[in-house]
Every structure is written in structure tokens, then in C-alpha cells.
C-alpha positions as CSV (number, residue, x, y, z in Angstrom):
1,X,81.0,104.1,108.0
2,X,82.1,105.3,104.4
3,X,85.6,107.2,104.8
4,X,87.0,108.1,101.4
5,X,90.7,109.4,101.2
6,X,90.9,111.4,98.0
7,X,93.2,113.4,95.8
8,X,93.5,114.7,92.4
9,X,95.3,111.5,91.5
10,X,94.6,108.9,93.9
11,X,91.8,107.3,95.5
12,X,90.7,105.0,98.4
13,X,87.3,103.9,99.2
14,X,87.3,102.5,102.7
15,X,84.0,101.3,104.3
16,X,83.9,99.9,107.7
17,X,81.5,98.8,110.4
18,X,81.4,97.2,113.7
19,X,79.6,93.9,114.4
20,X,78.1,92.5,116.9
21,X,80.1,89.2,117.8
22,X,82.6,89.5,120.7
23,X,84.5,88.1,118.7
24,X,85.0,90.8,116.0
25,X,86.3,94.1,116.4
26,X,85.7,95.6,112.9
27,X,85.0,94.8,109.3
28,X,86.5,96.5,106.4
29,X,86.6,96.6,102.9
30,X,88.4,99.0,100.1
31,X,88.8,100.1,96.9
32,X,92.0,101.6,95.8
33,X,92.8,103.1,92.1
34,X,96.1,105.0,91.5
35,X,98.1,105.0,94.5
36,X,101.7,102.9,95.5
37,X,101.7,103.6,98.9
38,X,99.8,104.3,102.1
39,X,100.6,105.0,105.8
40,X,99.4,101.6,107.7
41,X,99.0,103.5,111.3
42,X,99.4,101.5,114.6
43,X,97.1,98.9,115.3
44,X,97.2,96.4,118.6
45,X,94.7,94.0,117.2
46,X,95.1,91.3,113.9
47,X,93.0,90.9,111.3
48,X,92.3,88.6,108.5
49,X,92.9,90.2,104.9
50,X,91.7,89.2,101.5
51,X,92.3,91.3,98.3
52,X,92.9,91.0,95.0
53,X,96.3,92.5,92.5
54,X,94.4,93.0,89.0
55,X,91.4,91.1,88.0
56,X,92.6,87.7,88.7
57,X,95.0,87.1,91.4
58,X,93.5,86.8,94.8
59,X,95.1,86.3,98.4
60,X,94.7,85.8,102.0
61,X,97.3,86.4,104.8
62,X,96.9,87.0,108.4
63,X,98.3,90.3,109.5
64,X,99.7,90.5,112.9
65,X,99.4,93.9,115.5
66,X,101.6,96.8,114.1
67,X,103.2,98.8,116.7
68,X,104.3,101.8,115.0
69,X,103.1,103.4,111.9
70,X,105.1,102.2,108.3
71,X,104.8,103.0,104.7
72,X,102.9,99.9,103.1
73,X,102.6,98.9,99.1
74,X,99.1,99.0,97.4
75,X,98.4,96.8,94.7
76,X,97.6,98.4,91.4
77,X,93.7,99.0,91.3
78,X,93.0,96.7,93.7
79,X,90.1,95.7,96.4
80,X,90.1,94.2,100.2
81,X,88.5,93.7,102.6
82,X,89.4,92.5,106.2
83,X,88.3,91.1,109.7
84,X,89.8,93.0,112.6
85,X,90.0,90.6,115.9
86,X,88.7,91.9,119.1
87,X,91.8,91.9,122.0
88,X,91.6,88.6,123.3
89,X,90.7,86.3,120.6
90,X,93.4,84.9,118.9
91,X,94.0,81.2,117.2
92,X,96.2,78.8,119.8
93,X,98.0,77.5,116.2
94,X,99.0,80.7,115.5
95,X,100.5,82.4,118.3
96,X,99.9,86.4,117.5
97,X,103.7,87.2,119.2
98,X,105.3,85.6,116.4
99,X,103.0,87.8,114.2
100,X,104.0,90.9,115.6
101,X,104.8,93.8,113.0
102,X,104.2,90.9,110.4
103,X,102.0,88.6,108.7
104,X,101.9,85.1,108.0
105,X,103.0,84.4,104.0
106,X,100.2,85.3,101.6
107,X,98.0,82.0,100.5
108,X,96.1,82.0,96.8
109,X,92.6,81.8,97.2
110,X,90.6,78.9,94.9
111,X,87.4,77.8,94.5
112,X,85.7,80.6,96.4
113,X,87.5,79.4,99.8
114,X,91.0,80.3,101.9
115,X,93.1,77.8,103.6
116,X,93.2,78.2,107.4
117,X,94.8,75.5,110.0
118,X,94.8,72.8,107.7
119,X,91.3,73.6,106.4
120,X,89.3,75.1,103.5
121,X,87.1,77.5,104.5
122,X,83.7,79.5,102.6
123,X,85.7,82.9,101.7
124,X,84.3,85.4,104.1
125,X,82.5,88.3,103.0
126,X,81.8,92.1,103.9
127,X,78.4,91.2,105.1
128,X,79.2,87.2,106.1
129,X,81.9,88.0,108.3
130,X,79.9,86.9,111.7
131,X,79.0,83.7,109.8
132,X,82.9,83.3,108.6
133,X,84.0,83.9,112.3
134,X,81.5,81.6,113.9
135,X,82.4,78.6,112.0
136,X,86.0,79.4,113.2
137,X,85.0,79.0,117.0
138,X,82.6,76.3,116.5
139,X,85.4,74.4,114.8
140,X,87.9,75.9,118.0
141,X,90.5,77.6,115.8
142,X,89.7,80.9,117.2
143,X,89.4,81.0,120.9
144,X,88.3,83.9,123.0
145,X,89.8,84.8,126.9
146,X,87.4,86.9,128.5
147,X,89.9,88.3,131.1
148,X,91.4,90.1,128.2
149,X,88.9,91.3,126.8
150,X,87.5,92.4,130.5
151,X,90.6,94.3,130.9
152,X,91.1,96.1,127.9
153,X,86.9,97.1,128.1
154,X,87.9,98.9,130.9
155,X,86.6,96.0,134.0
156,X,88.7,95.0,136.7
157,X,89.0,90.8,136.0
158,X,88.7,88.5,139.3
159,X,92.8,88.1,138.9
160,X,96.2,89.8,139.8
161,X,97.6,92.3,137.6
162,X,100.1,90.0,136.8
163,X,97.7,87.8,135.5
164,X,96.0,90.2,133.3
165,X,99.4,91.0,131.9
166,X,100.5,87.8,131.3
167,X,97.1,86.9,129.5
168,X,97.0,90.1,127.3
169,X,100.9,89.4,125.9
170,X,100.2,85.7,125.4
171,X,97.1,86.6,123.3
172,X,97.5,90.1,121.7
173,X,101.2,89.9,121.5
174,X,101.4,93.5,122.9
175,X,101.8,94.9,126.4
176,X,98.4,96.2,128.3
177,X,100.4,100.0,128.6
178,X,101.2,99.6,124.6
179,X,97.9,99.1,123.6
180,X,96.8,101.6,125.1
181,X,98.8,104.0,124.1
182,X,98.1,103.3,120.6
183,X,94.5,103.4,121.3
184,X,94.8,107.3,122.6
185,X,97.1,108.1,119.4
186,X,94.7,106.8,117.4
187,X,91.8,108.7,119.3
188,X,93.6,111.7,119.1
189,X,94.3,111.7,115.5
190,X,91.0,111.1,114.8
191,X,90.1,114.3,117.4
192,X,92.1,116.4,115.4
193,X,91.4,115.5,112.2
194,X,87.6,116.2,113.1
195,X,89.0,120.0,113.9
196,X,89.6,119.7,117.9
197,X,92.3,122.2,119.0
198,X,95.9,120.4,119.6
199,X,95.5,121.6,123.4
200,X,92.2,120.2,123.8
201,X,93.2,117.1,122.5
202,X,96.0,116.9,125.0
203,X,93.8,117.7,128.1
204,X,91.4,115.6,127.2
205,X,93.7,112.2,126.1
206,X,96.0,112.7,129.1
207,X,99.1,113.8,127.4
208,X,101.6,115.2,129.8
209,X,101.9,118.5,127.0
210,X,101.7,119.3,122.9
211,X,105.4,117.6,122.9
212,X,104.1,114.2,124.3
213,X,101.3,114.5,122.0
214,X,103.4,115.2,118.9
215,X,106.0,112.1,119.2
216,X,103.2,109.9,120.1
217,X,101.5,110.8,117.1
218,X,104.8,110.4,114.9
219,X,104.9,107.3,116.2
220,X,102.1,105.7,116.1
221,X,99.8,107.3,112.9
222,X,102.9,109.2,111.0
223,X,101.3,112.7,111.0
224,X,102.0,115.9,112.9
225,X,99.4,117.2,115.1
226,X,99.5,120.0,112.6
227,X,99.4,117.8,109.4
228,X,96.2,116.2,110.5
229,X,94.6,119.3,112.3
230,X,95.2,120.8,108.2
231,X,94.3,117.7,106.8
232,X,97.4,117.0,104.6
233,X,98.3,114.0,104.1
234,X,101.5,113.3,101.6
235,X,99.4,109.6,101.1
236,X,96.7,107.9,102.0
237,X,96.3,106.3,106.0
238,X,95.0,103.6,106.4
239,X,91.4,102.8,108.2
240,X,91.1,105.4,111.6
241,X,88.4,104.3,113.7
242,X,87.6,105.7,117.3
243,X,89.2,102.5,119.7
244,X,86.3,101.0,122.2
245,X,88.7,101.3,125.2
246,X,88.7,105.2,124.6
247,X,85.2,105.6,122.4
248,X,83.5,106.6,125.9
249,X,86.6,108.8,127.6
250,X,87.2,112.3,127.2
């Protein structure tokens, strides 16, 4: 999916697609000339980011879950691109609850490869991601737990609620109820971007009324109902995609 975000004066090229390890959620990449700032929106899963600031310097960092929406910097001319983990897969060195609303510090890539756990690793691309990821698990720095991901694909898991709970915090860093609710948000700003009515939007996504709908949407994307039904946008958001626990609802 190609989604540029355009104005007289600024630009952003962002391409996405899914893929078809269970391990991967989304890849990403982007393009960005003339703008400072975006709006990073809510997002309960982490992701693995490279870009570059000018032609020379480039960097990796692992970005935790972001729980409400933020203003975020964007290098000068610069270009990305990004692994977003499916819910449930997460690296046992790196615990994703300390990454919460942050990211690990920024490393300098060399020689075509990125430090991670200890280890040089072949610098994943666009179209190489699956490769890049596999290697991970093979090597057991990522690990998957399939009651999470169960859970959050809408299944009922062979364990007590606690359970599930407990698994989704320890590996996602989030609560089951707060991903989710940032999972509607998201789906709902998509819905109205697209030109569904506000009222629609809230009988279908199960808000309690246009209120509800409003504050979750400040909270989680940083638009008004009304800003995104009229597509203005002061900047740029960052990447909307419809989330897999709410792609077949509604």
C-alpha cells in the first residue's frame, strides 16, 4: 500500500505491506522532504527502525509500543524504513515493558549491517525483511508466544484469563483492554478518513456515543473526528493501517 501525505510544502512517501511470517506484522518504508514534525499515532506493537539524517549518517533503534499519540522530529530529507512486530513476539533480552513510549538509544549502522544482542546482523531490507526476521528466530533472539498471539487474533487460548493477561503484559508491554482500544481508534480514524459518517463509525466500533469517540481519538491518533472526516491535518501522521484484530469487525 502506497499512502502519500502531501502538502504544498511538505511531503511524505509512505509504502507499507503485510507479510506473511507470524512473526511480522507490517513492513514500512518512507521518504520524507520538507517537514520537522509529524504526529506518531498510538501503536501497541514495536518495530525495528532504520533511516538515514542526510546522505551519510545512518541508524537503527528499536522503538517500543506508544500509548498515546505525540509530536515526533523528522530528519531533514530523510528515508526509513521499519519492521512492525506481531503481538506476541518480542526478544527475552529486551524486555518491550522497559520500551514502552520509548526506544532503545539509536546505534550507527557500518558495513551494510546493525548491531542486535551482541551481534552483527545483514541490514534488513524493504523486500528482505522475512529473511532478516528469520535469522533472528533461528538464532532465538526473537521468540514468539502463541497464546498471545491467539488472543489478540480473536481465539479463546486453552488458559485462564489471568493467564492471557499476564502473557500479553510480559510480552507486548501493554494491557489486552489497551491494545484494543487503540486498535478501534486506529480503525476508526481510518473509517473516517475514508468518508464514513462520525455516527456510523460509532455504531459500528462500539463507542458508547460521538463523545467517547472524540476523546479516544484525541488520544490515541491526535485528530478530531471532524479534522479527519475533512481531512486536515496541521502535519503529517504517521503510517494508519486497518489493525488485524478489527480488520474483519464492523
Amino acid at each position: 500500500m502506497h499512502a502519500p501525505c502531501r502538502s504544498a510544502a511538505i511531503v511524505i512517501d509512505i509504502e507499507h505491506r503485510p507479510s506473511p511470517s507470524p512473526h511480522i506484522a507490517r513492513v514500512w518504508r518512507a521518504h520524507s522532504r520538507g517537514v520537522e514534525t509529524m504526529t506518531s499515532v498510538a501503536n501497541s506493537m514495536w518495530e525495528l527502525v532504520v533511516w538515514n539524517e542526510g546522505e551519510q549518517l545512518l541508524l537503527s533503534a528499536v522503538r517500543g509500543p506508544e500509548t498515546r499519540a505525540s509530536i515526533a522530529p523528522v530528519p531533514q530529507d530523510s528515508r526509513s524504513a521499519g519492521i512492525l512486530f506481531a503481538h506476541g513476539v518480542h526478544m527475552p533480552h529486551l524486555p518491550v515493558s522497559a520500551l514502552v513510549d520509548a526506544q532503545a538509544p539509536p546505534r550507527p549502522v557500518t558495513g551494510g549491517t546493525l548491531e542486535l544482542a551482541g551481534q552483527a546482523w545483514p541490514l534488513p531490507g524493504y523486500d528482505t525483511a522475512e529473511r532478516f526476521v528469520q535469522q533472528l528466530v533461528e538464532a532465538e533472539i526473537l521468540v514468539r508466544d502463541p497464546v498471545v498471539a491467539e488472543a489478540l487474533d480473536g481465539g479463546s487460548p486453552d488458559v485462564s484469563a489471568r493467564t492471557v493477561q499476564r502473557r500479553v503484559s510480559a510480552t507486548t508491554g501493554l494491557s489486552l483492554g489497551l491494545i484494543r482500544q487503540i486498535a478501534r481508534a486506529r480503525e476508526a480514524a481510518l473509517r473516517l478518513s475514508a468518508g464514513a459518517p462520525i455516527l456510523q463509525v460509532v455504531h459500528d466500533l462500539g463507542f458508547y456515543d460521538q463523545p467517547h469517540l472524540s476523546r479516544s481519538l484525541m488520544r490515541f491518533i491526535g485528530r478530531t473526528a471532524t479534522q479527519l472526516a475533512q481531512g486536515r491535518e496541521a502535519q503529517p501522521l504517521s503510517m494508519l493501517y486497518s489493525p488485524p484484530e478489527l480488520a474483519e469487525r464492523g
